[in-house]
Structure formats: C-alpha cells, structure tokens
mmCIF file of the N, C-alpha and C atoms, coordinates in Angstrom:
data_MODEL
# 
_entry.id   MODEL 
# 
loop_
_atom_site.group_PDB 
_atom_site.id 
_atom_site.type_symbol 
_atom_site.label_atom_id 
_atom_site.label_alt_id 
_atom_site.label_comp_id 
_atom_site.label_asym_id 
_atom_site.label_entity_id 
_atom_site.label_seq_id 
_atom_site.pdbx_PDB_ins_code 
_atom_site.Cartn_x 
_atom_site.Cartn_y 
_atom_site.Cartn_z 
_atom_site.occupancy 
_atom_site.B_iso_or_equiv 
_atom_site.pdbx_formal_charge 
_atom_site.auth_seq_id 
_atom_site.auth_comp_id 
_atom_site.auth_asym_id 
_atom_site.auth_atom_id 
_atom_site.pdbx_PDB_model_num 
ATOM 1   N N  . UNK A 1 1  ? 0.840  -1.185 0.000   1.00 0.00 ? 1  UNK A N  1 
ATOM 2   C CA . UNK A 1 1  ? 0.000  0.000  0.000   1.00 0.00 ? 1  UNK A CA 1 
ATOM 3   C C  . UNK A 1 1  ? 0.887  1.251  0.000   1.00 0.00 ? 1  UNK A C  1 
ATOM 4   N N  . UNK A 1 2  ? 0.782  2.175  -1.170  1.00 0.00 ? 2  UNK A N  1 
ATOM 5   C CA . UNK A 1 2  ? 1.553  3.739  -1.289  1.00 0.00 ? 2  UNK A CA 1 
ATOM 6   C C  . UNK A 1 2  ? 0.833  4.402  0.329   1.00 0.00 ? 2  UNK A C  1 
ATOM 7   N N  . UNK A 1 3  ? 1.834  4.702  0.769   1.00 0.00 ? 3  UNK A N  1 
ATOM 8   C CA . UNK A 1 3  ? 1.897  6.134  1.933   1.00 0.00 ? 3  UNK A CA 1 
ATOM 9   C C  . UNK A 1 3  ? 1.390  7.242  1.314   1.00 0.00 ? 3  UNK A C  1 
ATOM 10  N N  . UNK A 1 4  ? 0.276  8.105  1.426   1.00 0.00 ? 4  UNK A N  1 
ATOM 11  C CA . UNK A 1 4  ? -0.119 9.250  0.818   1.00 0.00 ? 4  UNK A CA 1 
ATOM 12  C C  . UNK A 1 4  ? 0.725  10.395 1.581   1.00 0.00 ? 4  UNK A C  1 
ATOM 13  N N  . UNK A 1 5  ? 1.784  10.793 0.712   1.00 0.00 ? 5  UNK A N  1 
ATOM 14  C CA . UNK A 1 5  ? 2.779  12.266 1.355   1.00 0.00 ? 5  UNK A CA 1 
ATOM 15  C C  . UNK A 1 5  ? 2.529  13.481 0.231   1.00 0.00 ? 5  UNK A C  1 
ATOM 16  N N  . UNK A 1 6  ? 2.668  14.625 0.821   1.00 0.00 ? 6  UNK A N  1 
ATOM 17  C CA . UNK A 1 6  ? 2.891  15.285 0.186   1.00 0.00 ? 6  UNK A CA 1 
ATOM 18  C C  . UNK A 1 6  ? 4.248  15.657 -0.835  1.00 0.00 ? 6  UNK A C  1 
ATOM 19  N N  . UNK A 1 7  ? 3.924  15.797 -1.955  1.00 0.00 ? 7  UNK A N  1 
ATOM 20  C CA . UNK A 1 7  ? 5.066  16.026 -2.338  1.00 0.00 ? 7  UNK A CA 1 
ATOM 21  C C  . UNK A 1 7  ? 5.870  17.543 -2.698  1.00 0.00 ? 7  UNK A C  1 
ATOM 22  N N  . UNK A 1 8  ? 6.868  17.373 -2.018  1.00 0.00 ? 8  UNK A N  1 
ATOM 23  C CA . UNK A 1 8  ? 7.544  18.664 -1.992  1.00 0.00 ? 8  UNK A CA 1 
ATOM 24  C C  . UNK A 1 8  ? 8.158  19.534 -3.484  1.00 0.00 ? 8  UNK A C  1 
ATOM 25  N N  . UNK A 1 9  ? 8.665  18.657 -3.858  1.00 0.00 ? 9  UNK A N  1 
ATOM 26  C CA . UNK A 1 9  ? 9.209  19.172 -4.915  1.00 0.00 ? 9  UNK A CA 1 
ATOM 27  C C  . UNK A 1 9  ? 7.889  20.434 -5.817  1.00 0.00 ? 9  UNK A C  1 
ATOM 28  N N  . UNK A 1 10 ? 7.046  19.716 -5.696  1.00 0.00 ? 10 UNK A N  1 
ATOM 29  C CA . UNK A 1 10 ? 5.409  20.582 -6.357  1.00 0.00 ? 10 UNK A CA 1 
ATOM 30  C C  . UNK A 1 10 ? 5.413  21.755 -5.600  1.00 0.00 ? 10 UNK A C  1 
ATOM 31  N N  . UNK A 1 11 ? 5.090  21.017 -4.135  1.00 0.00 ? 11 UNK A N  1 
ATOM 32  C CA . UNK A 1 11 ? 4.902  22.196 -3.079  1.00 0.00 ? 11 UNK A CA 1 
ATOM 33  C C  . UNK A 1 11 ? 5.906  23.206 -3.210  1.00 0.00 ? 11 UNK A C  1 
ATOM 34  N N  . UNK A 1 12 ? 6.755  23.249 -3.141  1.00 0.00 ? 12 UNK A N  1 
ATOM 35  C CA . UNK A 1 12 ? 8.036  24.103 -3.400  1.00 0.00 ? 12 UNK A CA 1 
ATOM 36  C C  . UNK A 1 12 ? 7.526  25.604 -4.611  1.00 0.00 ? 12 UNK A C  1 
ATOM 37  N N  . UNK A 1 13 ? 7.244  24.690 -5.602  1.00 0.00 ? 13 UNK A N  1 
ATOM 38  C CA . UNK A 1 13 ? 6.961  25.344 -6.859  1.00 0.00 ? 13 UNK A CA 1 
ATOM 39  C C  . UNK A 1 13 ? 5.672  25.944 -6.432  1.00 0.00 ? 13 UNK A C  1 
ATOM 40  N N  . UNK A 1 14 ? 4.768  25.412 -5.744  1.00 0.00 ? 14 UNK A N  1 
ATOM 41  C CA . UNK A 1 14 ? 3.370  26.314 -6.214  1.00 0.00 ? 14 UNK A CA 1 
ATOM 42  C C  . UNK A 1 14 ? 3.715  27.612 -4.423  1.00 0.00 ? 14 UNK A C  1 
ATOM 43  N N  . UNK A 1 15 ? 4.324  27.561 -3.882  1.00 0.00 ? 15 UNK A N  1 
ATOM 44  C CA . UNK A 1 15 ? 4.864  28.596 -2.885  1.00 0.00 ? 15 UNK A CA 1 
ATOM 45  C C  . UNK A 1 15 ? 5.473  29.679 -3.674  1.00 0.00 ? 15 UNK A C  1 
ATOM 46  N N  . UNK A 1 16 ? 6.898  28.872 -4.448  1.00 0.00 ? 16 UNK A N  1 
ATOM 47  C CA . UNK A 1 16 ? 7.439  30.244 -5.219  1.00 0.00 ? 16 UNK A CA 1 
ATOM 48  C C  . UNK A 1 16 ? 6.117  30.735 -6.273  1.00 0.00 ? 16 UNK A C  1 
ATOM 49  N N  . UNK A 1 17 ? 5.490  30.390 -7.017  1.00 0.00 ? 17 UNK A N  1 
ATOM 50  C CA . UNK A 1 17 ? 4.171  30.940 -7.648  1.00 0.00 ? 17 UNK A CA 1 
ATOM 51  C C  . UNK A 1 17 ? 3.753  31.970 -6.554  1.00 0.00 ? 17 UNK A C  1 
ATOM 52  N N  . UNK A 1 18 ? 3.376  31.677 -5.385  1.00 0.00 ? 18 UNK A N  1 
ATOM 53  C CA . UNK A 1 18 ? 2.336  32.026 -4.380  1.00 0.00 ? 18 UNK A CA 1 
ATOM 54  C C  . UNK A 1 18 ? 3.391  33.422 -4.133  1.00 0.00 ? 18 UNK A C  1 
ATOM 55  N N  . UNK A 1 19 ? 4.692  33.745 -3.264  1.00 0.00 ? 19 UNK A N  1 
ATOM 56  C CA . UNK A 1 19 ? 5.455  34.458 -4.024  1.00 0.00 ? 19 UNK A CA 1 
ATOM 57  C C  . UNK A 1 19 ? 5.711  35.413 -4.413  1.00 0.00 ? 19 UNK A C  1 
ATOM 58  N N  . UNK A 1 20 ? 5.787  34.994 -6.253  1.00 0.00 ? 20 UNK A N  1 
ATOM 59  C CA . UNK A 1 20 ? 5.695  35.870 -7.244  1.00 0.00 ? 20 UNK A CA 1 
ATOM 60  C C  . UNK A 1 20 ? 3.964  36.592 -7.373  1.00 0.00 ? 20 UNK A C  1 
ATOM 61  N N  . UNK A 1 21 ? 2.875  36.080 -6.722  1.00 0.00 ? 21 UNK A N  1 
ATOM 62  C CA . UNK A 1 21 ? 1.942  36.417 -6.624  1.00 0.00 ? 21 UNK A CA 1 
ATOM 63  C C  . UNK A 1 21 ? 1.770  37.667 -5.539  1.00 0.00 ? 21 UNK A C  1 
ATOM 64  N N  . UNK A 1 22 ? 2.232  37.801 -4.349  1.00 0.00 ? 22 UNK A N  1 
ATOM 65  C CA . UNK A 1 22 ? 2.326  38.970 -3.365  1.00 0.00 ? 22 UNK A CA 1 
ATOM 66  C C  . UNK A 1 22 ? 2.943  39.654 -3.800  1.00 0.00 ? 22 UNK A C  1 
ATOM 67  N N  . UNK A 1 23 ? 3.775  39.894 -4.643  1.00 0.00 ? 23 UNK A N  1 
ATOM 68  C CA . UNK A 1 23 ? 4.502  41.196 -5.331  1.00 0.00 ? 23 UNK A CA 1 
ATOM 69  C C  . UNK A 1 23 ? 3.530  41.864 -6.384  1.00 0.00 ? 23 UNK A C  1 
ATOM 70  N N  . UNK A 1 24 ? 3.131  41.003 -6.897  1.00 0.00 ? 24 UNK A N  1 
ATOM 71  C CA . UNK A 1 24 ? 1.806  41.426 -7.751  1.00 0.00 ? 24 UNK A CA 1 
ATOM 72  C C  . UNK A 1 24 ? 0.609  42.092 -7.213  1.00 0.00 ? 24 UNK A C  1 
ATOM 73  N N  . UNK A 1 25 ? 0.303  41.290 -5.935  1.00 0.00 ? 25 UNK A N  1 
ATOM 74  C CA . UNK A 1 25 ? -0.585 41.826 -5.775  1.00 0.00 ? 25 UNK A CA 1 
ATOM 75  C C  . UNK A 1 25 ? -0.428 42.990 -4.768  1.00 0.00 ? 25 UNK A C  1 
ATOM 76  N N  . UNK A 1 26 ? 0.631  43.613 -4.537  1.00 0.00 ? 26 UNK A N  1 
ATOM 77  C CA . UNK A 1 26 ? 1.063  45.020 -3.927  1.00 0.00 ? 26 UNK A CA 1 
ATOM 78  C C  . UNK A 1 26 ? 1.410  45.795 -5.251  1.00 0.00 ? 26 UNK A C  1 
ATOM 79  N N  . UNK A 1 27 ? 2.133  45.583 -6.136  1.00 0.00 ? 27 UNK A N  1 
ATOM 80  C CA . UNK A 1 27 ? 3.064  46.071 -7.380  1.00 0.00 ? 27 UNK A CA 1 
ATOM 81  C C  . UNK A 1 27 ? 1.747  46.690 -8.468  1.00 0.00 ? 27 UNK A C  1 
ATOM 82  N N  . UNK A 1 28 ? -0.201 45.793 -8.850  1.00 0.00 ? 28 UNK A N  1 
ATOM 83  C CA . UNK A 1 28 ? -0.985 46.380 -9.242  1.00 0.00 ? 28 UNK A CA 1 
ATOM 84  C C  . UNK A 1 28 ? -1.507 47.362 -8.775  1.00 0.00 ? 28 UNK A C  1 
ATOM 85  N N  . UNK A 1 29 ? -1.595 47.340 -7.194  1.00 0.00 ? 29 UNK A N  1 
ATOM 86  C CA . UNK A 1 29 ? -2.949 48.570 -7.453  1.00 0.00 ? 29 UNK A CA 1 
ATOM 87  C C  . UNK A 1 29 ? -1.754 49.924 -7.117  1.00 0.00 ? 29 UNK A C  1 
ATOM 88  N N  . UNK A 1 30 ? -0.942 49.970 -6.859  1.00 0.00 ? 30 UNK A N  1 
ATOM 89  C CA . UNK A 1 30 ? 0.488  50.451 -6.759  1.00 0.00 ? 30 UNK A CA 1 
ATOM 90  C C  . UNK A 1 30 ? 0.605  51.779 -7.720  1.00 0.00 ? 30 UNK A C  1 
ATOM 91  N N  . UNK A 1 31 ? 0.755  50.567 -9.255  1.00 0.00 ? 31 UNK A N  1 
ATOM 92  C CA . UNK A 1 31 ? 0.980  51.532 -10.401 1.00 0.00 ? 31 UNK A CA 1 
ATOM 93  C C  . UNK A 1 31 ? -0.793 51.926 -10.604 1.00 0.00 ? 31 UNK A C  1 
ATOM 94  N N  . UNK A 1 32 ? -1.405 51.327 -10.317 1.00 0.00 ? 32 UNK A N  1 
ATOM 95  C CA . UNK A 1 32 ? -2.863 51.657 -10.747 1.00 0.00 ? 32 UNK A CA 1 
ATOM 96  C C  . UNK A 1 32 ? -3.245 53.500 -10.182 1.00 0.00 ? 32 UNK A C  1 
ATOM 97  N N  . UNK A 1 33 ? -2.723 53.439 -8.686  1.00 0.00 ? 33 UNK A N  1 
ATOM 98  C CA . UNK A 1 33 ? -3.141 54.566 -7.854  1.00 0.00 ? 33 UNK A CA 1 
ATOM 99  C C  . UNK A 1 33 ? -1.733 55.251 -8.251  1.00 0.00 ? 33 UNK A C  1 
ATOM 100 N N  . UNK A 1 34 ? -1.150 55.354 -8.347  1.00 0.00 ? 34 UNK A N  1 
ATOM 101 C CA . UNK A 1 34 ? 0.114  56.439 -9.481  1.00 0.00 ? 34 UNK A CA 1 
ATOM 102 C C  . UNK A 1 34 ? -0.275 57.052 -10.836 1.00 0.00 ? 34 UNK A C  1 
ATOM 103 N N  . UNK A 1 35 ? -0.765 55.839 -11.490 1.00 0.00 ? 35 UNK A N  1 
ATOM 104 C CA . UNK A 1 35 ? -1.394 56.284 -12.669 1.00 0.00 ? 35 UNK A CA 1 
ATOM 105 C C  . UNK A 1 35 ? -2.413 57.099 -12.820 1.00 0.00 ? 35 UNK A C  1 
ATOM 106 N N  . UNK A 1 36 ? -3.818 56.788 -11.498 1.00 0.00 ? 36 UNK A N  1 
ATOM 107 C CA . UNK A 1 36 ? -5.138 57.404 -11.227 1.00 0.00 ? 36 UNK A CA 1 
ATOM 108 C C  . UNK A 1 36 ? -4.898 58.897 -11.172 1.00 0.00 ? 36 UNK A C  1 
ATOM 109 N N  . UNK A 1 37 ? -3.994 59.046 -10.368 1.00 0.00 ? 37 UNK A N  1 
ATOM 110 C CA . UNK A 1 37 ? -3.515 60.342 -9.052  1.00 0.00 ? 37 UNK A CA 1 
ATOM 111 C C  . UNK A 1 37 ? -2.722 61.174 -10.141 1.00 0.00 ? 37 UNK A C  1 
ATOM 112 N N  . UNK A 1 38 ? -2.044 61.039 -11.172 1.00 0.00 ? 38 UNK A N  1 
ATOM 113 C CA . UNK A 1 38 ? -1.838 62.140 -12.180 1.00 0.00 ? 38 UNK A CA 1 
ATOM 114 C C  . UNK A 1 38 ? -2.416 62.267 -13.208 1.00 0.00 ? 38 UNK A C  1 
ATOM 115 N N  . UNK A 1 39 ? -3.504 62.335 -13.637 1.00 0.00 ? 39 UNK A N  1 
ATOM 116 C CA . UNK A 1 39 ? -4.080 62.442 -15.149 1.00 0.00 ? 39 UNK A CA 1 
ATOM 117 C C  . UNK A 1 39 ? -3.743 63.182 -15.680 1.00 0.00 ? 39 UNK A C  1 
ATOM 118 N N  . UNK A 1 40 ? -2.857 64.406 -15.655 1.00 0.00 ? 40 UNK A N  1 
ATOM 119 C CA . UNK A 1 40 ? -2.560 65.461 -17.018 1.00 0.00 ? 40 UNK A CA 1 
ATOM 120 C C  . UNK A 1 40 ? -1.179 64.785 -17.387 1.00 0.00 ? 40 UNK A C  1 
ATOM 121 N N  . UNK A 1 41 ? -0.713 63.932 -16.808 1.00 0.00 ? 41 UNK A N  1 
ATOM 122 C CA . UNK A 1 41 ? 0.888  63.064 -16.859 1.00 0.00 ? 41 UNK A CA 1 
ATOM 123 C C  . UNK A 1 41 ? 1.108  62.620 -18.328 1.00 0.00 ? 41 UNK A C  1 
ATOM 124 N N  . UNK A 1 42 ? 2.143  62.613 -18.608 1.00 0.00 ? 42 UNK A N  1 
ATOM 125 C CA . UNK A 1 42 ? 2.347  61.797 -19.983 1.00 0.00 ? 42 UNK A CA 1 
ATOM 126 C C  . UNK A 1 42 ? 1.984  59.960 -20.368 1.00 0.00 ? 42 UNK A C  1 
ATOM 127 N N  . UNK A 1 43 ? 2.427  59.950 -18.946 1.00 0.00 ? 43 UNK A N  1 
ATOM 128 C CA . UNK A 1 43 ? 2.686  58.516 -18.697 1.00 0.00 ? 43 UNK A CA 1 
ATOM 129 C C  . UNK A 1 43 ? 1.419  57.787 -18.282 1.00 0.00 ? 43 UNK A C  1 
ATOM 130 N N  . UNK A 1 44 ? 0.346  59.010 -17.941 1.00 0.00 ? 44 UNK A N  1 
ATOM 131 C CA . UNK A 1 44 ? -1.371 58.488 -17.252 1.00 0.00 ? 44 UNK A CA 1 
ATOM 132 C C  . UNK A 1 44 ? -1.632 57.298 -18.041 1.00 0.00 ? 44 UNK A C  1 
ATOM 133 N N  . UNK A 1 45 ? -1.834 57.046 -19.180 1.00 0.00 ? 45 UNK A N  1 
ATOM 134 C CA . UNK A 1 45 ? -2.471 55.718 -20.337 1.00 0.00 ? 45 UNK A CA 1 
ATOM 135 C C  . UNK A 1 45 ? -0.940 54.731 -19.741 1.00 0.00 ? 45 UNK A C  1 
ATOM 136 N N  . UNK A 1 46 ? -0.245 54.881 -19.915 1.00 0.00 ? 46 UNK A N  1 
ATOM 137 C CA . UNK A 1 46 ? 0.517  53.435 -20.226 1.00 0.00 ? 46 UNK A CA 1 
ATOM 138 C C  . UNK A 1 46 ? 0.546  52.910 -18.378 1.00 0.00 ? 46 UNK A C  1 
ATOM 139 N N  . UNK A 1 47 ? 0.728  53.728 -17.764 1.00 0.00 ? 47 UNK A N  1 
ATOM 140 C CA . UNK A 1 47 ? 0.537  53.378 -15.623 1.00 0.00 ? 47 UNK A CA 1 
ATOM 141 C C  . UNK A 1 47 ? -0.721 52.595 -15.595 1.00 0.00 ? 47 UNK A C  1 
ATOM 142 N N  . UNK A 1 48 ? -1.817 53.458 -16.375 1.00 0.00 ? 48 UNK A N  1 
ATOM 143 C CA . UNK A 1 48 ? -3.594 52.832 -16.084 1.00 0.00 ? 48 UNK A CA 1 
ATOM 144 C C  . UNK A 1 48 ? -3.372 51.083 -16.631 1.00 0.00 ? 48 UNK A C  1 
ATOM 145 N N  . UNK A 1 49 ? -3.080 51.064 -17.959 1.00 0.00 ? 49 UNK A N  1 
ATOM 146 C CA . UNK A 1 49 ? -2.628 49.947 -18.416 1.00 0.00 ? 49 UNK A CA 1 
ATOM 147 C C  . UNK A 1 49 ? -1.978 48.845 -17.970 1.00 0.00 ? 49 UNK A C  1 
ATOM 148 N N  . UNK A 1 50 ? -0.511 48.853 -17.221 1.00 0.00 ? 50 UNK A N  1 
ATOM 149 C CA . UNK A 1 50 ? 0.286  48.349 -16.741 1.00 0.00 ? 50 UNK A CA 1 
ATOM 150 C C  . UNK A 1 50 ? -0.450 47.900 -15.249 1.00 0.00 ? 50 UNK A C  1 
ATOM 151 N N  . UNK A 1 51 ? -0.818 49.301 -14.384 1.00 0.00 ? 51 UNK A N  1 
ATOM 152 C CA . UNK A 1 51 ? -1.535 48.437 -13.248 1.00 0.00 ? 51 UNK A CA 1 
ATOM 153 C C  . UNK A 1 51 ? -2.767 47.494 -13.373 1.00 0.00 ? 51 UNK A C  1 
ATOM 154 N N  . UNK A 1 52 ? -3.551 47.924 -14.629 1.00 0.00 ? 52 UNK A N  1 
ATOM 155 C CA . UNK A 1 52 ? -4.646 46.763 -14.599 1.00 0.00 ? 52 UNK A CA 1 
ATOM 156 C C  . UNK A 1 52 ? -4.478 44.957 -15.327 1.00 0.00 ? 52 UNK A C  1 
ATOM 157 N N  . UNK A 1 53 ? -2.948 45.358 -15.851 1.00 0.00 ? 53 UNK A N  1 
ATOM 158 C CA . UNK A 1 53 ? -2.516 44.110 -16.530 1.00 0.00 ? 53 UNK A CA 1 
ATOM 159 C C  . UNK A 1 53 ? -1.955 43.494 -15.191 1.00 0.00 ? 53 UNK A C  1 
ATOM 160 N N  . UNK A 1 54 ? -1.528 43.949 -14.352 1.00 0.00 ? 54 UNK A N  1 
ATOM 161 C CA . UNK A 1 54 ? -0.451 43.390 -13.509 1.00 0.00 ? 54 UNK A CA 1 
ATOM 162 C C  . UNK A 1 54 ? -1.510 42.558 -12.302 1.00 0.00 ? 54 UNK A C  1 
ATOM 163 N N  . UNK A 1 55 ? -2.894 43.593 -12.435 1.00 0.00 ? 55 UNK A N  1 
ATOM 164 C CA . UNK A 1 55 ? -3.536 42.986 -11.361 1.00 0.00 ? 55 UNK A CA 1 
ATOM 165 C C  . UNK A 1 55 ? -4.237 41.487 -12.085 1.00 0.00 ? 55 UNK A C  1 
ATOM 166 N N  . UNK A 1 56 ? -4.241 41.442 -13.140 1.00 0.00 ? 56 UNK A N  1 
ATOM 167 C CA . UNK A 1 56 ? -4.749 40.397 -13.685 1.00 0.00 ? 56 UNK A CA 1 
ATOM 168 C C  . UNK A 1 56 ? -3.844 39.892 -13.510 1.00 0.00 ? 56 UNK A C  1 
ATOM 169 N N  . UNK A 1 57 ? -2.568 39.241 -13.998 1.00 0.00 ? 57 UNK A N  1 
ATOM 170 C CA . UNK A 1 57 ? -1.541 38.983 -13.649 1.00 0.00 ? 57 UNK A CA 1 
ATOM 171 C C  . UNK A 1 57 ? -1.902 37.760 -12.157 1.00 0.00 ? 57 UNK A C  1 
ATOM 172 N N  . UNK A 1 58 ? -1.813 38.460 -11.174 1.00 0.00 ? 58 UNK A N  1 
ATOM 173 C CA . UNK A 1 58 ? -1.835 38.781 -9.922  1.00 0.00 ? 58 UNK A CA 1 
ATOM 174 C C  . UNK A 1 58 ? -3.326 37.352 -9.291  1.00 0.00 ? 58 UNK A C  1 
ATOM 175 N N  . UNK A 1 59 ? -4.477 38.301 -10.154 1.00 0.00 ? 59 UNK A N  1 
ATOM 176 C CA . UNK A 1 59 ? -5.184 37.012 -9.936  1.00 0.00 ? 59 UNK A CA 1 
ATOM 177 C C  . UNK A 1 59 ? -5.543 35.569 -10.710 1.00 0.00 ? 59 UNK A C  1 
ATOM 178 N N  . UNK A 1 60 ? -4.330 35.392 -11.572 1.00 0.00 ? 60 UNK A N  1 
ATOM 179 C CA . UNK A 1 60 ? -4.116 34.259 -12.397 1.00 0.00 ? 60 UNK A CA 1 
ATOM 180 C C  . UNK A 1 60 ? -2.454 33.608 -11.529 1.00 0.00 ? 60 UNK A C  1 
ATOM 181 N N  . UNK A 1 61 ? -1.725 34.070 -11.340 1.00 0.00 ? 61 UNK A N  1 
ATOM 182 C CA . UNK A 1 61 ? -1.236 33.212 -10.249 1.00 0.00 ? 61 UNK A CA 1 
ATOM 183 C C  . UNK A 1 61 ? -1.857 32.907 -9.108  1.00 0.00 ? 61 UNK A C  1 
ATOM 184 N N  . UNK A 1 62 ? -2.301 33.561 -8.440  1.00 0.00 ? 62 UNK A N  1 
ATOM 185 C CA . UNK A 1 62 ? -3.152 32.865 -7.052  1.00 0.00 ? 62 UNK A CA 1 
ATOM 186 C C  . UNK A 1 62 ? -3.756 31.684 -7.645  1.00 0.00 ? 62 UNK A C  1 
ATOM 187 N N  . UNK A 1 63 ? -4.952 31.765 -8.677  1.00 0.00 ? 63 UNK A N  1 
ATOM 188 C CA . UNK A 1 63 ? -5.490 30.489 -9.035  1.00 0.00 ? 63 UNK A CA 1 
ATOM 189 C C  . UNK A 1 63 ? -4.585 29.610 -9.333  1.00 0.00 ? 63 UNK A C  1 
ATOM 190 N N  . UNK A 1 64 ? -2.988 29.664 -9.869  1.00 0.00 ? 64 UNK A N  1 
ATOM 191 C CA . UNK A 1 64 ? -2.055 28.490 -10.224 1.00 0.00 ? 64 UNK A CA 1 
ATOM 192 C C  . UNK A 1 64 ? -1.168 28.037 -8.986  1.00 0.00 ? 64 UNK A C  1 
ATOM 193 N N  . UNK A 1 65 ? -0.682 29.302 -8.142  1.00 0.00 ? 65 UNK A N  1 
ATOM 194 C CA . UNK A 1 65 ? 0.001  28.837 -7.133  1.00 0.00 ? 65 UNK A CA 1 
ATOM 195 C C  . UNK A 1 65 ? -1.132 27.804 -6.050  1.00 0.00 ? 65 UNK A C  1 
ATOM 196 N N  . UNK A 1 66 ? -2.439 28.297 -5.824  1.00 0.00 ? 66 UNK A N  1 
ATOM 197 C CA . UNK A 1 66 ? -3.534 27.597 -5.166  1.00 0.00 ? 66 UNK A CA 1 
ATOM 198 C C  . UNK A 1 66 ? -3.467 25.952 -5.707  1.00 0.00 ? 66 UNK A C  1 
ATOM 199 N N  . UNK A 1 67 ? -3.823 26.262 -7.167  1.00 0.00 ? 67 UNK A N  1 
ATOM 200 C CA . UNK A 1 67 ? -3.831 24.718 -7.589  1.00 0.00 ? 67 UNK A CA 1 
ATOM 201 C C  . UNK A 1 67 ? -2.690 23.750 -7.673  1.00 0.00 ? 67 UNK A C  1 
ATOM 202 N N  . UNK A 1 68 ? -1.842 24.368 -7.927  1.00 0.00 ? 68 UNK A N  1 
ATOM 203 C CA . UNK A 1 68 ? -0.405 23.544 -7.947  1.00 0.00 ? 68 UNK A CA 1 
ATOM 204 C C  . UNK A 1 68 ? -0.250 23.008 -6.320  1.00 0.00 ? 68 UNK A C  1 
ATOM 205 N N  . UNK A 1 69 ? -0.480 23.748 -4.935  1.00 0.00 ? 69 UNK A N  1 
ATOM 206 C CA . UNK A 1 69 ? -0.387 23.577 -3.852  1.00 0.00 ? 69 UNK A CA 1 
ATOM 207 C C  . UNK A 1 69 ? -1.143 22.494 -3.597  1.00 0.00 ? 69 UNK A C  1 
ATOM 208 N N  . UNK A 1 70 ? -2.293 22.219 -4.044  1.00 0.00 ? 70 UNK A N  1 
ATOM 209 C CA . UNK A 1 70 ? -3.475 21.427 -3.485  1.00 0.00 ? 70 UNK A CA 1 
ATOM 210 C C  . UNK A 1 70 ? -3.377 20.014 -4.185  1.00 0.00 ? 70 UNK A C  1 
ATOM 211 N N  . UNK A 1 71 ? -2.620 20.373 -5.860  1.00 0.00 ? 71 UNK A N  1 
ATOM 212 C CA . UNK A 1 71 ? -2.502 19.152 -6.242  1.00 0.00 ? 71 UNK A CA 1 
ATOM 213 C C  . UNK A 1 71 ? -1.075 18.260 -5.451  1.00 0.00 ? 71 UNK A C  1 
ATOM 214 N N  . UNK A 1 72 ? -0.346 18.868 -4.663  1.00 0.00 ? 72 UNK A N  1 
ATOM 215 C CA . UNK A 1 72 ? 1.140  18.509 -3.972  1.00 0.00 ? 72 UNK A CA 1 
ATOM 216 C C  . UNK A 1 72 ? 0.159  17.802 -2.534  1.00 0.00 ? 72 UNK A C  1 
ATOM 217 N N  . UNK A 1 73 ? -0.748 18.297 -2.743  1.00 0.00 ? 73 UNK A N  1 
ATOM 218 C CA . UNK A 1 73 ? -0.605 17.755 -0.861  1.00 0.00 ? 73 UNK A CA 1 
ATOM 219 C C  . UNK A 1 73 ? -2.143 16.525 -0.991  1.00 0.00 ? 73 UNK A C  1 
ATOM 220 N N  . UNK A 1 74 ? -2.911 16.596 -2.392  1.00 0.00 ? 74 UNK A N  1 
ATOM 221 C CA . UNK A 1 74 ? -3.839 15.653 -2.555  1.00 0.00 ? 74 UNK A CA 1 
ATOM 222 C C  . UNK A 1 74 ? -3.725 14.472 -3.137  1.00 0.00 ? 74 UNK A C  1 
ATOM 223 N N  . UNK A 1 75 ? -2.435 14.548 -4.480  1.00 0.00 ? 75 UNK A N  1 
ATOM 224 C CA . UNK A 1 75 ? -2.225 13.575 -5.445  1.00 0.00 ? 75 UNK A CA 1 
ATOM 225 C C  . UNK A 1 75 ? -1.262 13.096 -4.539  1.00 0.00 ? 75 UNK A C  1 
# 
C-alpha cells in the first residue's frame, strides 16, 4: 500500500508561484493609484494599463500557485 505524502518538490513550486503572486498583488494597485492620481501626466495611459494588466496577472497566479499547492498535498 503507497503512503499518501505530500510532495515537496510541487509544493516548493506552487509557494514560489504564491510568491511571485504577493509582489503582484502590492506592485498592481500600486501603479494603478500612481497612474489614477496624475491624469494630465504623460505617462497616465501606459501606468492605467500596466496596473490593470499586472492585477490580472496577480489574480491568475493565485489560481495556479492555489492549484499547484493542493494538487502537492492531494495527489
């Protein structure tokens, strides 16, 4: 009979995901409220842009670092 363990090597990986995910999700609304807070700026369109890509970003790792975690500690 297999011992059901978690396996680390996964776990490992879906942490660093998890991570690269908290930088994101400080780093979007970040540039978002930089971008908001100057509108006559040159740079207003490409900040608005960048923070709303990043927050997407942001909530597409959580869903991978989440799943990668759950498949390490279920499979």
């Amino acid at each position: 009979m297999k011992s059901k363990r978690t396996n680390k090597s996964i776990l490992v990986k879906g942490l660093k995901i998890m991570g690269l995910n908290l930088i994101t999700l400080f780093l979007g609304p970040i540039l978002l409220h930089i971008g908001l807070s100057n509108p006559e700026k040159p740079l207003y369109i490409p900040l608005v842009i960048a923070g709303i890509v990043v927050c997407g970003v942001a909530i597409y790792l959580g869903f991978k670092g989440i799943k990668i975690i759950m498949d390490s500690v279920f499979k």
